[in-house]
N, C-alpha and C positions, 0 to 999 in steps of 0.2 A: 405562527410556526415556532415549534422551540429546538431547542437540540434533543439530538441522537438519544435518547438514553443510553449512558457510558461514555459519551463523548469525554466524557469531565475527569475519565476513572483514571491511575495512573496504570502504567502499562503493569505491575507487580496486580493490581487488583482487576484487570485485562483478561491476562491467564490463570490467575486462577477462576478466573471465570468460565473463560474457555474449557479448563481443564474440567469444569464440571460439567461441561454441556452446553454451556449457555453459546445458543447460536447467534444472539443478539451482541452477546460479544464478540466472537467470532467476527460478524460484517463491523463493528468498530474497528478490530484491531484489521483488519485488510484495510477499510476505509484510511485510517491513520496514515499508513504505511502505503499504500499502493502509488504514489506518485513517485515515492523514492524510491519502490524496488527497480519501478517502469522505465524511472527517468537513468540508470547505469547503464542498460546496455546501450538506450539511444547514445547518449554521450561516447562510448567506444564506437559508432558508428552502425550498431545494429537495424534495420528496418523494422517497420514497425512489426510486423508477423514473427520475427524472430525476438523482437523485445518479448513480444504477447507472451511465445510461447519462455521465454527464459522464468515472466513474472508467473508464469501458471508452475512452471519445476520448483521455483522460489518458496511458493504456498503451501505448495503441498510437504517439501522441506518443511517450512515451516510448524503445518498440522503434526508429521511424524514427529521432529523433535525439541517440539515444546514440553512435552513433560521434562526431556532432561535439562531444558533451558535454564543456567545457575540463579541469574542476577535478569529477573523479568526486567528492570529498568535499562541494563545494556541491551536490547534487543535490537536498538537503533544500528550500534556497533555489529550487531552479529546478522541482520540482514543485508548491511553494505558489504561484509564479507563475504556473506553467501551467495547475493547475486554477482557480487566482482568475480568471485570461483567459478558459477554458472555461464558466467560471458567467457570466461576463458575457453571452458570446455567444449561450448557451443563452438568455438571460435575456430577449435584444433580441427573441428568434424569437415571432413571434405565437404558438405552438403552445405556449412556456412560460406563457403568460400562461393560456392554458385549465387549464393540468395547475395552477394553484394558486398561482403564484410573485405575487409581489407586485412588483409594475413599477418603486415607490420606493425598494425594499430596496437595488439593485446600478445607480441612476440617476446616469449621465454618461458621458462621453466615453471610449474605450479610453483617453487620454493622462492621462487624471485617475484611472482605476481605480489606488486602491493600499491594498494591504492595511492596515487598520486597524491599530496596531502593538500593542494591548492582546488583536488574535485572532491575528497572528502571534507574539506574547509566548506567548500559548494553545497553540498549535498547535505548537512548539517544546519547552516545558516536555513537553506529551502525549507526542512522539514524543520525547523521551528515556526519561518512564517506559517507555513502550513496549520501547525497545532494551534499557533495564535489565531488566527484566523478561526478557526474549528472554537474557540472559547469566546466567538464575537456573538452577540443578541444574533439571531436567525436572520432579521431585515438585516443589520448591517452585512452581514454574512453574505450573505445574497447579494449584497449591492457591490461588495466588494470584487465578488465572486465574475459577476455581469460585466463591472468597469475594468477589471486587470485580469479577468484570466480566460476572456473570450477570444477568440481567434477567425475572423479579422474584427477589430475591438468597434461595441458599438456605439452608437450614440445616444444623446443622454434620452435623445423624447425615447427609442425603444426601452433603453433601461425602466424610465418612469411608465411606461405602458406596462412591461412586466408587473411592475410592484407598482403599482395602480397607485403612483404619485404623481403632482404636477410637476412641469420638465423645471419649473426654474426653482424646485425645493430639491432637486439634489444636488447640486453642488455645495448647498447647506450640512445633508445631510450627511455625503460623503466625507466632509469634514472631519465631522461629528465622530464617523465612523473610523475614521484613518488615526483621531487621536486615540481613541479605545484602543485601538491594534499599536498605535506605537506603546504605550503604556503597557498592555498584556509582554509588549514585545520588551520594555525595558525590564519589565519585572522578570524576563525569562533572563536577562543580561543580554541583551542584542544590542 
């Protein structure tokens, strides 16, 4: 199994992809991004149906105004804004107040909304491990993917049953794999 084709691309050579058409770009760059956009309104409290729909406004934002997008490599910055604006507005709508949101959580003025800088610290640090992760060989990827980001987490004989290894070669493995991701991770400055 290898990577994505474009996994690799930076986000400047992303859109212009996109902006040509290329739909393979396209599910890159949502792929990239889609834990970040998803993971803002949970964090203000959103349920999941109103995250969904906040991350489907986000996208389509997205689709519409990426031609005028200045600086394709800020786009990290201009999605955390966009979906922080998105939760807000969701937020004001009487109908959010039914689905569960808390009124106080996301209270003041569009001109005072600003992201907290200890969840945009958060939300930063995540979506590097994330990239890093995305730059690991496909097997580690996978294995990492299996041991830390499954819910409820499993164990090792099912992970070796996945990836048709013996149970007492991953803890090897994973090793193997955790220093690859620390190293992608220092060269990113983590």
């Amino acid at each position: 199994m290898s990577a994505t084709p474009g996994s690799d691309w930076t986000n400047t050579r992303l859109v212009e992809e996109c902006l040509r058409g290329n739909e393979q770009a396209w599910h890159v760059l949502i792929d990239r991004y889609k834990n970040l956009i998803y993971s803002i309104p949970l964090r203000y409290g959103a349920p999941h149906q109103d995250a969904a729909d906040i991350f489907q406004r986000v996208c389509l934002d997205l689709f519409n105004e990426l031609p005028r997008l200045r600086d394709a490599e800020a786009l990290q910055g201009w999605l955390i804004r966009v979906t922080t604006h998105k939760c807000y507005h969701w937020k004001r709508q009487p109908s959010s107040r039914e689905s569960g949101w808390d009124e106080d959580d996301m209270a003041g003025r569009p001109a005072d909304l600003v992201i907290p800088p200890d969840m945009l610290a958060d939300l930063e640090r995540e979506q590097l491990v994330q990239d890093a992760i995305a730059q690991l060989p496909a097997r580690c990827r996978e294995m990492i993917e299996l041991l830390f980001f499954e819910s409820p987490p499993l164990p090792y004989a099912e992970v070796a049953k996945r990836l048709h290894l013996a149970t007492g070669s991953i803890g090897f493995i994973r090793g193997r794999c955790l220093e690859r991701l620390k190293k992608i991770l220092e060269g990113k400055g983590f």
